[in-house]
ZASE-65805 format. One record per atom (N, C-alpha, C, O, CB): residue number from 1; residue in one letter; x, y, z. Coordinates in nm, 4 decimals, decimal comma, always signed. Glycine has a CB too. Example, Ala and Ser with C-alpha at 12.3 -4.5 7.8 and 13.67 -1.06 7.14 Angstrom:
! residues 2
resi / resn / u / v / w
1 / A / +1,3190 / -0,5690 / +0,7800
1 / A / +1,2300 / -0,4500 / +0,7800
1 / A / +1,3200 / -0,3300 / +0,7800
1 / A / +1,4236 / -0,3319 / +0,8465
1 / A / +1,1308 / -0,4473 / +0,9046
2 / S / +1,2850 / -0,2250 / +0,7080
2 / S / +1,3670 / -0,1060 / +0,7140
2 / S / +1,2900 / +0,0030 / +0,7870
2 / S / +1,3409 / +0,1138 / +0,8039
2 / S / +1,4084 / -0,0598 / +0,5725
END
This chain:
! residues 100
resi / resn / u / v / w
1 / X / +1,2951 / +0,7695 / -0,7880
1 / X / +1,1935 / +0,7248 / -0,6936
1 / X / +1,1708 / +0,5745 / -0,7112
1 / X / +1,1363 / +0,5337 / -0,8221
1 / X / +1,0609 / +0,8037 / -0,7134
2 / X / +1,1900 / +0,4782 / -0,5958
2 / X / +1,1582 / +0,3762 / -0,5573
2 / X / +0,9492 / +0,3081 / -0,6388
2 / X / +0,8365 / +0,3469 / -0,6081
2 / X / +1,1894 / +0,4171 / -0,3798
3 / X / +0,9832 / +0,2316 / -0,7120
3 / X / +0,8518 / +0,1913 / -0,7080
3 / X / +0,8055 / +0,1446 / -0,5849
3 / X / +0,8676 / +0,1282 / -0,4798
3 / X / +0,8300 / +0,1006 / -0,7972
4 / X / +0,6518 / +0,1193 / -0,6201
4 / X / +0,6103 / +0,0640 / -0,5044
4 / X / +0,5527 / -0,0904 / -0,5266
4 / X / +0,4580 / -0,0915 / -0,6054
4 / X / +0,5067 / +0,1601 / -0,4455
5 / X / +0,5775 / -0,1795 / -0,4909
5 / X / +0,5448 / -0,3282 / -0,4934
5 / X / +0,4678 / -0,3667 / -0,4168
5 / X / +0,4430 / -0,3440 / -0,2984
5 / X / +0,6347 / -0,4075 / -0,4769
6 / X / +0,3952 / -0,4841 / -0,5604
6 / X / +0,2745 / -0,5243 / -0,5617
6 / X / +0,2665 / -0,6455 / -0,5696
6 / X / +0,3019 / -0,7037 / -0,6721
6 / X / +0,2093 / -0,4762 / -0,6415
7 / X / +0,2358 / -0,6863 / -0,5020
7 / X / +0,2322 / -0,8973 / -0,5321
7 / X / +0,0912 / -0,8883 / -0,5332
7 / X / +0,0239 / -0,8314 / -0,4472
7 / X / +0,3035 / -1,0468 / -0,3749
8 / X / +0,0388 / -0,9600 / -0,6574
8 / X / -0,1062 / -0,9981 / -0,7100
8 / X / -0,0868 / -1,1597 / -0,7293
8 / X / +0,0087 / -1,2101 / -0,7885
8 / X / -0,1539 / -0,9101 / -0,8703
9 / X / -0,2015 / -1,2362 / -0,6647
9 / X / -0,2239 / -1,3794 / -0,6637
9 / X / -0,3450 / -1,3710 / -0,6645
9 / X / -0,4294 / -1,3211 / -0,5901
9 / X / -0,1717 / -1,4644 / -0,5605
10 / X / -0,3452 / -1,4428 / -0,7865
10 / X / -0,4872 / -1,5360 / -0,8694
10 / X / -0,4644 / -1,6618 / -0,8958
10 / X / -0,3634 / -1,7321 / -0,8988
10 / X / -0,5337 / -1,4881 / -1,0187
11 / X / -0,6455 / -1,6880 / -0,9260
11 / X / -0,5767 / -1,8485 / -1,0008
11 / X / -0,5951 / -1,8780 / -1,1367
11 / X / -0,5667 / -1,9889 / -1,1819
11 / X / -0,6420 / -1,9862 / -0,9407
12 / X / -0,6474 / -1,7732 / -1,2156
12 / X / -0,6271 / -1,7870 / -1,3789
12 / X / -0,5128 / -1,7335 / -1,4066
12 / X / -0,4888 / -1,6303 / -1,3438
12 / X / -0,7305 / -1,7184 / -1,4722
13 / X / -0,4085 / -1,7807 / -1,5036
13 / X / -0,3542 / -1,7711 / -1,5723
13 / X / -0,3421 / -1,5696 / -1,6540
13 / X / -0,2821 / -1,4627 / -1,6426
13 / X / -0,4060 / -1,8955 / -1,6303
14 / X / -0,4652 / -1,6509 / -1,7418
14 / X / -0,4520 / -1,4918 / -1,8045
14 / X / -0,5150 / -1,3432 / -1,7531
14 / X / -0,4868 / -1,2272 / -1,7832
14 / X / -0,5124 / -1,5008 / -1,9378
15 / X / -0,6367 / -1,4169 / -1,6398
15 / X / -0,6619 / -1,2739 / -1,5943
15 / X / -0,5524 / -1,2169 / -1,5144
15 / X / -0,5312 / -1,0958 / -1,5212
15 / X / -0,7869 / -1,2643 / -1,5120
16 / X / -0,4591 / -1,3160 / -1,4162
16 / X / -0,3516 / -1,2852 / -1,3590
16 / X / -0,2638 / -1,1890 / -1,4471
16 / X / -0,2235 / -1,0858 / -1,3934
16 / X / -0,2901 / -1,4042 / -1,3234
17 / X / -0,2327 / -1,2131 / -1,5709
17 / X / -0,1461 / -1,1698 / -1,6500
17 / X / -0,2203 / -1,0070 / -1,6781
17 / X / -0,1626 / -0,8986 / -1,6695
17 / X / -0,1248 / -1,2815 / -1,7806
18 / X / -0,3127 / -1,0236 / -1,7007
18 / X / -0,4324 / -0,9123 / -1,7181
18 / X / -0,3673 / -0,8100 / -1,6099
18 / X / -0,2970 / -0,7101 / -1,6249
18 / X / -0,6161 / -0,9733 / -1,6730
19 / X / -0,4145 / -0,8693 / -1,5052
19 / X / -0,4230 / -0,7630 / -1,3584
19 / X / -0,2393 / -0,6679 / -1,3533
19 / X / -0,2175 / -0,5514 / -1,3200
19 / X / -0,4489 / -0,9114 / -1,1593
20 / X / -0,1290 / -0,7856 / -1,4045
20 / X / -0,0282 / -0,7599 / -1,3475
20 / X / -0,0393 / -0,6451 / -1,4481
20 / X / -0,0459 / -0,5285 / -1,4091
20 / X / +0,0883 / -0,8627 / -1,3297
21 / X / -0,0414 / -0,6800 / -1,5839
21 / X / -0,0154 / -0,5535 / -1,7003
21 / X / -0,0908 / -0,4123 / -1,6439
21 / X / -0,0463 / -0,2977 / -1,6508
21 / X / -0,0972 / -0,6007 / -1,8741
22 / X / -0,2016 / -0,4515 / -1,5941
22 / X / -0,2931 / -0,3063 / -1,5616
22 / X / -0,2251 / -0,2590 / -1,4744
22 / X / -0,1883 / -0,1420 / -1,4843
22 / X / -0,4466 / -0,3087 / -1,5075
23 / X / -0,1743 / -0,3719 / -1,3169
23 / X / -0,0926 / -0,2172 / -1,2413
23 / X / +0,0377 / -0,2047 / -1,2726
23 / X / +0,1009 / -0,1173 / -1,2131
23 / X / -0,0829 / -0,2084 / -1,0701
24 / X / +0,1149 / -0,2993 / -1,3848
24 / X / +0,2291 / -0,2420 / -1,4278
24 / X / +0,2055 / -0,1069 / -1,5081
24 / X / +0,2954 / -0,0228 / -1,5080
24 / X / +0,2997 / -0,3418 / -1,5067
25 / X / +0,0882 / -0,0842 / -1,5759
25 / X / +0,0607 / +0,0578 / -1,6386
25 / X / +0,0701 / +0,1529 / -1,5645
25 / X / +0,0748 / +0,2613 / -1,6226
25 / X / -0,0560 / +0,0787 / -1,6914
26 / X / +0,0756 / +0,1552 / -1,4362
26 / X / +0,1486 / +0,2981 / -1,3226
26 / X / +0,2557 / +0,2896 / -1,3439
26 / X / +0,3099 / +0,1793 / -1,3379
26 / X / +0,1442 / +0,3038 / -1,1538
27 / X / +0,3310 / +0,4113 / -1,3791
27 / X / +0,4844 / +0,4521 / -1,3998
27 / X / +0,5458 / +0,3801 / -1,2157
27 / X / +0,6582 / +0,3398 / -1,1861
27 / X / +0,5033 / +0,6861 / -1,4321
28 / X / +0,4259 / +0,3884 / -1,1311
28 / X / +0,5123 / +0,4085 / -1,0167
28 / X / +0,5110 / +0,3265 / -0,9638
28 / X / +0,6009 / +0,3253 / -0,8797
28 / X / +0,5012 / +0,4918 / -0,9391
29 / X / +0,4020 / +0,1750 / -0,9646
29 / X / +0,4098 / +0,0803 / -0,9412
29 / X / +0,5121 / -0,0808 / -1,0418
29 / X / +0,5574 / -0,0971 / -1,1550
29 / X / +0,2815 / +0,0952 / -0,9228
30 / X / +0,5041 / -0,1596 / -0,9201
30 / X / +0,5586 / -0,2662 / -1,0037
30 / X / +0,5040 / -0,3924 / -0,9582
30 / X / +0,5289 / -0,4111 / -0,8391
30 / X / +0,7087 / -0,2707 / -1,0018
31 / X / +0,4321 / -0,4933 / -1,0181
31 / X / +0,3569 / -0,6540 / -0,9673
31 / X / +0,4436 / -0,7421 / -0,9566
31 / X / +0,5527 / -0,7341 / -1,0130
31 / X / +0,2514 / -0,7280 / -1,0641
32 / X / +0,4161 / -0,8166 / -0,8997
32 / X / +0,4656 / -0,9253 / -0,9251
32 / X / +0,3643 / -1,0273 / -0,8990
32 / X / +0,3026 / -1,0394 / -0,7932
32 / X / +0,5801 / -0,9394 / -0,8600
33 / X / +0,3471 / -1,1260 / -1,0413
33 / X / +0,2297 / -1,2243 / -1,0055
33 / X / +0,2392 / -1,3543 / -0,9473
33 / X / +0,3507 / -1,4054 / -0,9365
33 / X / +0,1641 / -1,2518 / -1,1111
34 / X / +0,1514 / -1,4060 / -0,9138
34 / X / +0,1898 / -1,5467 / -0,8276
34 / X / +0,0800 / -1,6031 / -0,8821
34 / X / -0,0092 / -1,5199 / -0,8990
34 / X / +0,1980 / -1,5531 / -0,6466
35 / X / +0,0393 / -1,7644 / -0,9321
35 / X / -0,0688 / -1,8445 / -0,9093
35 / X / -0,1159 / -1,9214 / -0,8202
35 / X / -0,2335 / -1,9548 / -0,8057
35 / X / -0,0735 / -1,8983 / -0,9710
36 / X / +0,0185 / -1,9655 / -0,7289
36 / X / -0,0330 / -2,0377 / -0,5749
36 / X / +0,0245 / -1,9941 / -0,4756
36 / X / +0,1063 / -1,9024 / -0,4685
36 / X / -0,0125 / -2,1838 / -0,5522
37 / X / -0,0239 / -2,0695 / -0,3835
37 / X / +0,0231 / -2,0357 / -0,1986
37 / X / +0,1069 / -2,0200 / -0,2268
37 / X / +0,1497 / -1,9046 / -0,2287
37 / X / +0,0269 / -2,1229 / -0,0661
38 / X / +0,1851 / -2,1284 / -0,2673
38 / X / +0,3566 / -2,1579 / -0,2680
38 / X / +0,4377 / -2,0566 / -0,3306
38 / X / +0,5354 / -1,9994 / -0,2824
38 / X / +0,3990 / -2,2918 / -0,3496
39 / X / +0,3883 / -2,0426 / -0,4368
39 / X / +0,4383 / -1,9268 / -0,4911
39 / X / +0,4452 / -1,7742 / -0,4087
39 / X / +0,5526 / -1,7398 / -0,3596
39 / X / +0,3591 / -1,9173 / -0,6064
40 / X / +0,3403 / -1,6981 / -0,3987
40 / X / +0,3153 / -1,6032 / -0,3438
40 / X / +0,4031 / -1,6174 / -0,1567
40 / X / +0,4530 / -1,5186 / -0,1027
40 / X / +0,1457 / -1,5969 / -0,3673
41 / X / +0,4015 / -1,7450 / -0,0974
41 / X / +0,4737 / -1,7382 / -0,0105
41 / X / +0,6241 / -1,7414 / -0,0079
41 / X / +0,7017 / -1,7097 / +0,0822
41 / X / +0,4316 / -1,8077 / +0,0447
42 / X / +0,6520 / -1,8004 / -0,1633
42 / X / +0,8264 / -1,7333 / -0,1947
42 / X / +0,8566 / -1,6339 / -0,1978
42 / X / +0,9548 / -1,5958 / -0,1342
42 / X / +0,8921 / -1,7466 / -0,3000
43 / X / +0,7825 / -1,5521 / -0,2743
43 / X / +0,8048 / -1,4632 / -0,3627
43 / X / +0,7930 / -1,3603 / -0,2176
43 / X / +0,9042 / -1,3124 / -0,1954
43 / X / +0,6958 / -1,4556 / -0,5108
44 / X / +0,7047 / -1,3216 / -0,1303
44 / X / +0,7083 / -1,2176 / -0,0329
44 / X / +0,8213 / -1,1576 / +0,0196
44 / X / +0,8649 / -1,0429 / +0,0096
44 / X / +0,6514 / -1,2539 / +0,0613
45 / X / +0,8664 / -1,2701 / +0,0857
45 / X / +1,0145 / -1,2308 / +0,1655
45 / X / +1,1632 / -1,1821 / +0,0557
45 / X / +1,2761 / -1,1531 / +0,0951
45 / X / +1,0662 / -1,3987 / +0,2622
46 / X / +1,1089 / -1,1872 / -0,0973
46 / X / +1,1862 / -1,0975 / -0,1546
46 / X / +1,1599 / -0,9749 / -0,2474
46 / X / +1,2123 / -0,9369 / -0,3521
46 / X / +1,2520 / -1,1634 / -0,2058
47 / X / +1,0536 / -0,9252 / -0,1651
47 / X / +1,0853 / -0,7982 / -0,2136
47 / X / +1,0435 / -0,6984 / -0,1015
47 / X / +1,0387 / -0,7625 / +0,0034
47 / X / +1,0148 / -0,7711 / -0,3511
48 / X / +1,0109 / -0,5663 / -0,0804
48 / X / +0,9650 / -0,4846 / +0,0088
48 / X / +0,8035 / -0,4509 / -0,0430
48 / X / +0,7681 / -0,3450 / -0,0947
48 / X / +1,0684 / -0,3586 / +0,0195
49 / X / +0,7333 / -0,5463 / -0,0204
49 / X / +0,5915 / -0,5268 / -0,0668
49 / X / +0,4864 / -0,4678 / +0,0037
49 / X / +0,4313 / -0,5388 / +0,0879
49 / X / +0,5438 / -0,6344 / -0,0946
50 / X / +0,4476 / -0,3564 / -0,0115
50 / X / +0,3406 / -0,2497 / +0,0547
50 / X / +0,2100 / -0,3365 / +0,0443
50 / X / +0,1630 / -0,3795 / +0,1496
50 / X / +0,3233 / -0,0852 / -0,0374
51 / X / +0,1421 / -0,3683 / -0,0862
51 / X / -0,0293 / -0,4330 / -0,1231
51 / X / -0,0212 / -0,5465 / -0,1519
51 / X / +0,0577 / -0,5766 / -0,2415
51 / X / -0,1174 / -0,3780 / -0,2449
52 / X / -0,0997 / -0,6499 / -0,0863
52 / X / -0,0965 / -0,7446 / -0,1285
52 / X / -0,3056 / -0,7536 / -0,2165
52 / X / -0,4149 / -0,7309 / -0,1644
52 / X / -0,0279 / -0,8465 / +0,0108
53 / X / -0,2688 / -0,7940 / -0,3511
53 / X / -0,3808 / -0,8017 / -0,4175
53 / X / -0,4295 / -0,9300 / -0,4400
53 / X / -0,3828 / -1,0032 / -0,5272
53 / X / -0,3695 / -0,7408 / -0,5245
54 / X / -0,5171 / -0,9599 / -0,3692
54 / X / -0,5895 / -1,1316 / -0,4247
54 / X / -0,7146 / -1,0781 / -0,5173
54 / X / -0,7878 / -0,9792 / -0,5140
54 / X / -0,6730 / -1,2594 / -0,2585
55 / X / -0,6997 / -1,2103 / -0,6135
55 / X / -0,7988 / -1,1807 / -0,7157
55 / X / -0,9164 / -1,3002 / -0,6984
55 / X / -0,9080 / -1,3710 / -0,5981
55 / X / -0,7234 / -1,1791 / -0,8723
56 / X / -1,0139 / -1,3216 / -0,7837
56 / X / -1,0670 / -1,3960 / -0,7683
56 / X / -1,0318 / -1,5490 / -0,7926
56 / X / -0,9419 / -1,5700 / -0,8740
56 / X / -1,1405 / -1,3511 / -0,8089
57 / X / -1,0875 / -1,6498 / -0,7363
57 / X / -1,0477 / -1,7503 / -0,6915
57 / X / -0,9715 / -1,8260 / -0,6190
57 / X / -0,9566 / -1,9482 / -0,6153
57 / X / -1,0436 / -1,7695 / -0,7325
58 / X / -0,9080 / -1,7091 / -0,5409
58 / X / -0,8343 / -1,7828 / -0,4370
58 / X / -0,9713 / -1,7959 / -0,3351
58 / X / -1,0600 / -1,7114 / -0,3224
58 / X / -0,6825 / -1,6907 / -0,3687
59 / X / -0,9599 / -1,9354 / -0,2628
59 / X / -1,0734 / -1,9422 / -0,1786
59 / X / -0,9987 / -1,9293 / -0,0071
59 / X / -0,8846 / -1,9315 / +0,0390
59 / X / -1,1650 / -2,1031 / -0,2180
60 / X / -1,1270 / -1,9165 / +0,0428
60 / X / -1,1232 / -1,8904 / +0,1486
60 / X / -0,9820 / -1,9587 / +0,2838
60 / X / -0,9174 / -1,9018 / +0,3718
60 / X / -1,2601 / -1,9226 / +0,1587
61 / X / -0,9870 / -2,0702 / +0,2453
61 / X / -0,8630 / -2,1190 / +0,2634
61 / X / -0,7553 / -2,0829 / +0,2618
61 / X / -0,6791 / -2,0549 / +0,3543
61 / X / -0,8475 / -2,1787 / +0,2180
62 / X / -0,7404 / -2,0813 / +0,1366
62 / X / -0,5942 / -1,9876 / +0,1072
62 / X / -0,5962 / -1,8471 / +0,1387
62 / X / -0,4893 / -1,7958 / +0,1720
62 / X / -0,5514 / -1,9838 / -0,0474
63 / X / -0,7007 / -1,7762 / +0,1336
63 / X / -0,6831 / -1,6418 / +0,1955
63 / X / -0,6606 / -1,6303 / +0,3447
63 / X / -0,5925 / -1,5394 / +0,3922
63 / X / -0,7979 / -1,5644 / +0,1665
64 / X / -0,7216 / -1,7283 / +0,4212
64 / X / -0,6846 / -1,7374 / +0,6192
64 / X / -0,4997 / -1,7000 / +0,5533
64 / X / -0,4405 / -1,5976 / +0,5192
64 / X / -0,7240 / -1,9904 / +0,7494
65 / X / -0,4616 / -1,8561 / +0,5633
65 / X / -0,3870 / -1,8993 / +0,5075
65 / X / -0,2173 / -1,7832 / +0,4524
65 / X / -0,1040 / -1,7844 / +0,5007
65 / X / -0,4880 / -1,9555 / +0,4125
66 / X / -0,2623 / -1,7190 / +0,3643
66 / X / -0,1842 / -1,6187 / +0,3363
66 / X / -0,1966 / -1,4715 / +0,4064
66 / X / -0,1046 / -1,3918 / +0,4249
66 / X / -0,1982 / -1,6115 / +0,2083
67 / X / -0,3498 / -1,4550 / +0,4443
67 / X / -0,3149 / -1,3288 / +0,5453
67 / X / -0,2742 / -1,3607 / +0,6282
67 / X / -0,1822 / -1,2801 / +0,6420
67 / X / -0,3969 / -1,2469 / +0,5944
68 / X / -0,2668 / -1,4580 / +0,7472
68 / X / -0,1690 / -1,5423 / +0,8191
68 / X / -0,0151 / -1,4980 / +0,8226
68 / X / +0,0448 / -1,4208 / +0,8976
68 / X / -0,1764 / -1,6768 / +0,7572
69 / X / +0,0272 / -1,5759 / +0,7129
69 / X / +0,1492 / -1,5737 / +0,6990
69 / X / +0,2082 / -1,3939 / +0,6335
69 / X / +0,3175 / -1,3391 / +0,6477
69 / X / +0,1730 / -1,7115 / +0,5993
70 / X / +0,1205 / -1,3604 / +0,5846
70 / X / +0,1838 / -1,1863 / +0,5218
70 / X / +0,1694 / -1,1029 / +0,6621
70 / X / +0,2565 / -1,0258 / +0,7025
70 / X / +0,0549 / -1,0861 / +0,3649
71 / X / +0,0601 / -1,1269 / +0,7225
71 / X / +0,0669 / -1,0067 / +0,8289
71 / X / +0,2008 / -1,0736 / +0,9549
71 / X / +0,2793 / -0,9885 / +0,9967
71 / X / -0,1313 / -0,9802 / +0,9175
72 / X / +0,2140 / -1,1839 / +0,9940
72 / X / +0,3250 / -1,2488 / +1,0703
72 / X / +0,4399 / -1,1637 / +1,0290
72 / X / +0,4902 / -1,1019 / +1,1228
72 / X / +0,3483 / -1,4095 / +1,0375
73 / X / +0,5068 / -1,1404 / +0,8845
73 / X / +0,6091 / -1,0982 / +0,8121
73 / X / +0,5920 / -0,9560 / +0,8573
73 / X / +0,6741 / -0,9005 / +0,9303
73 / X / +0,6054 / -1,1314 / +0,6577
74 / X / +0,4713 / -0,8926 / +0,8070
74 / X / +0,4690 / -0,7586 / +0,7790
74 / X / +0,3575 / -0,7270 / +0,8482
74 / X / +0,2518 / -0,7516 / +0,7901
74 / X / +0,4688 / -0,7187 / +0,6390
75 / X / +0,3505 / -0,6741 / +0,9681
75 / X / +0,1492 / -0,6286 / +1,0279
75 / X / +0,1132 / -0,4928 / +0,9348
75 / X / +0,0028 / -0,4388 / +0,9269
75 / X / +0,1263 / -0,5545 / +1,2621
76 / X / +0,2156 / -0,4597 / +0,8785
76 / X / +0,1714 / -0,3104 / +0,7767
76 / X / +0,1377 / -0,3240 / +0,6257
76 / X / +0,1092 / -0,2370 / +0,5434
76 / X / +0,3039 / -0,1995 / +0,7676
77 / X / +0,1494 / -0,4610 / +0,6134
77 / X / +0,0743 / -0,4786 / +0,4823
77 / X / -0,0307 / -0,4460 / +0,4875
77 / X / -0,1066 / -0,4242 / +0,5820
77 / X / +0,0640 / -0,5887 / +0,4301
78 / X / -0,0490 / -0,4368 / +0,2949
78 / X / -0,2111 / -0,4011 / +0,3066
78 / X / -0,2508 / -0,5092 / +0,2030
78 / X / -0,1893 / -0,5176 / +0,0967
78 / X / -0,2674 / -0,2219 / +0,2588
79 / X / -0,3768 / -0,6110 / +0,2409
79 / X / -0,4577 / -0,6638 / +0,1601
79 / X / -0,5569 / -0,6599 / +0,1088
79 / X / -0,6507 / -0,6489 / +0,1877
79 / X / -0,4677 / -0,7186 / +0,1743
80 / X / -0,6024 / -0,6668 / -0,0710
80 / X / -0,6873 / -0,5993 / -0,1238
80 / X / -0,7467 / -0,7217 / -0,1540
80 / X / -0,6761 / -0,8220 / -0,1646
80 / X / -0,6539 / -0,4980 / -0,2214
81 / X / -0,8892 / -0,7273 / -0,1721
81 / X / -0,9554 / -0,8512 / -0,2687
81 / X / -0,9681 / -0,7457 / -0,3766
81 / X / -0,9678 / -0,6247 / -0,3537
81 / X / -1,1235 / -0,9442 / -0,2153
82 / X / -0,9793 / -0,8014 / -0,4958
82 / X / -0,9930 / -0,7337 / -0,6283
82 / X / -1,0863 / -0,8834 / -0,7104
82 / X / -1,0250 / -0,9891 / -0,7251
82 / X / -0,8024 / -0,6798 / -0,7079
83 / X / -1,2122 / -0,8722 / -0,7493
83 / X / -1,2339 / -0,9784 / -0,7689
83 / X / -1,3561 / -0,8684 / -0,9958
83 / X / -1,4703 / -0,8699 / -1,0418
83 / X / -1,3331 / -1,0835 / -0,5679
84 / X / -1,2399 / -0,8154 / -1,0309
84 / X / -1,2815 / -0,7602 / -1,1498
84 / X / -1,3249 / -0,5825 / -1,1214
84 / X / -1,3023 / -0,5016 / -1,0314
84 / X / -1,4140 / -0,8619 / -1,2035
85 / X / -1,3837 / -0,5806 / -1,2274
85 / X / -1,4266 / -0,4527 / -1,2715
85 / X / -1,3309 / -0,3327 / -1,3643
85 / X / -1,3693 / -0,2162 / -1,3736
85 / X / -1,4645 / -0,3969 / -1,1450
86 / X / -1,2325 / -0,3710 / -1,4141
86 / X / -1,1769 / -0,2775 / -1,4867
86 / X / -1,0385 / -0,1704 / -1,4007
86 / X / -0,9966 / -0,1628 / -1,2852
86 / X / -1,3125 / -0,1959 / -1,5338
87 / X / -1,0110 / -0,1151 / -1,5070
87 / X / -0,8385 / -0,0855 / -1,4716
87 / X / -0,8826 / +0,0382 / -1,3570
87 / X / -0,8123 / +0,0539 / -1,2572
87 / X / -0,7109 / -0,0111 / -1,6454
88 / X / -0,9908 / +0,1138 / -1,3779
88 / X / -1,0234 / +0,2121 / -1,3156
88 / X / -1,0389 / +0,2080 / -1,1300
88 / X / -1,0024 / +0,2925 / -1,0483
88 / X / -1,1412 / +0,2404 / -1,3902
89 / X / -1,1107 / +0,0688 / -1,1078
89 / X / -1,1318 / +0,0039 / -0,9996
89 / X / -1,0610 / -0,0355 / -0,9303
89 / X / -1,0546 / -0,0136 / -0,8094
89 / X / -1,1806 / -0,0647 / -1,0072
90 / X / -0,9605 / -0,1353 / -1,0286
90 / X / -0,8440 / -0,2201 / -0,9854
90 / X / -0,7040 / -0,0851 / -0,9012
90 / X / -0,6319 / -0,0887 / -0,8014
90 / X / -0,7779 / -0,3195 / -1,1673
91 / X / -0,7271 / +0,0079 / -1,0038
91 / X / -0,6346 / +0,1576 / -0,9633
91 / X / -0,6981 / +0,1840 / -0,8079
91 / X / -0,6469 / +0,1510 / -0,7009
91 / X / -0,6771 / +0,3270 / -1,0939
92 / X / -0,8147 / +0,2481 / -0,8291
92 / X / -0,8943 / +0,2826 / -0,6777
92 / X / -0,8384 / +0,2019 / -0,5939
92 / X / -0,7513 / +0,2634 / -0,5324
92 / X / -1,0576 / +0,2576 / -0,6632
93 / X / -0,8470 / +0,0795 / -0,5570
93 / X / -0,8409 / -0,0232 / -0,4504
93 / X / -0,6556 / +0,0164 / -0,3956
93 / X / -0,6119 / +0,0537 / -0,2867
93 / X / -0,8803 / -0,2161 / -0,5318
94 / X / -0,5998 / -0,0071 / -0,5009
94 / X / -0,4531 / +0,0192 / -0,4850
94 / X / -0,4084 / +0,1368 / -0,4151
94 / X / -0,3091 / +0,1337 / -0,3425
94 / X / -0,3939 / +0,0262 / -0,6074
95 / X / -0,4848 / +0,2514 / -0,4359
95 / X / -0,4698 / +0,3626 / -0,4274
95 / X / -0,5375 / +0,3982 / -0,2808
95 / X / -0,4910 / +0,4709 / -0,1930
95 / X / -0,5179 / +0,4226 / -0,5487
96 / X / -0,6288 / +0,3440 / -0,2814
96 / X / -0,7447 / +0,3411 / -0,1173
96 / X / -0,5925 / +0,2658 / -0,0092
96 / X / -0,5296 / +0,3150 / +0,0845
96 / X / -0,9630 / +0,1618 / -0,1359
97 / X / -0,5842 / +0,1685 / -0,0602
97 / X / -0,5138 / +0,0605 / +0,0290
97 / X / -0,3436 / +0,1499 / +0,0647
97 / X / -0,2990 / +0,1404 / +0,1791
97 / X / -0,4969 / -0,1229 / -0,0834
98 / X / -0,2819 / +0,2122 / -0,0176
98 / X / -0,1439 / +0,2860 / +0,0080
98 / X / -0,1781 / +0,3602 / +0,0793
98 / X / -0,1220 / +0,3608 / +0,1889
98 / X / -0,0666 / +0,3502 / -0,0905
99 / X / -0,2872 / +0,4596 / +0,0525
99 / X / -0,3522 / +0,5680 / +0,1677
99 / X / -0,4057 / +0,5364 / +0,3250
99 / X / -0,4287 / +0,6236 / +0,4088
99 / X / -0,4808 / +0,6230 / +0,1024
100 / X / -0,4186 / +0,4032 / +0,3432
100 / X / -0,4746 / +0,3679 / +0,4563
100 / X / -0,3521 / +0,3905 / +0,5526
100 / X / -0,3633 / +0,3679 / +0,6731
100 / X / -0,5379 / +0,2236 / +0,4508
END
């Protein structure tokens, strides 16, 4: 079975690293993290990405900005804000958002 891919963009460093480890802890998922636009706008067009997860501090800007450009690519993406609360939460949102 195919994982399912996850591009998560933040702008810390280690909570980024944080977030990716928590949904790499699903056998069935896989992240991939980004810290900027630039990044996260490389990184899309190579892989088959179902959720897109923004964390806190991307501002408003960059969120027009990248839902913009992800839904242009893909109108069936799904975008999550995730701005904390633990692995339990961070799971829910992921899990709400595949089901939609």
């Amino acid at each position: 079975m195919e994982k399912t891919q996850i591009l998560v963009i933040g702008r810390h460093p280690e909570i980024l690293a944080t977030v990716v480890r928590l949904v790499n802890n699903n056998p069935h998922w896989n992240a991939t993290g980004c810290l900027s636009d630039e990044e996260a706008i490389a990184a899309f067009p190579t892989q088959d990405f179902k959720v897109v997860l923004m964390g806190g501090g991307v501002d408003e800007r960059s969120e027009g900005k990248l839902n913009e450009y992800f839904y242009n690519r893909n109108p069936n993406i799904k975008v999550v804000q995730h701005f904390g609360g633990g692995s339990g939460l961070l799971s829910a949102e992921i899990f709400e958002a595949l089901n939609k």
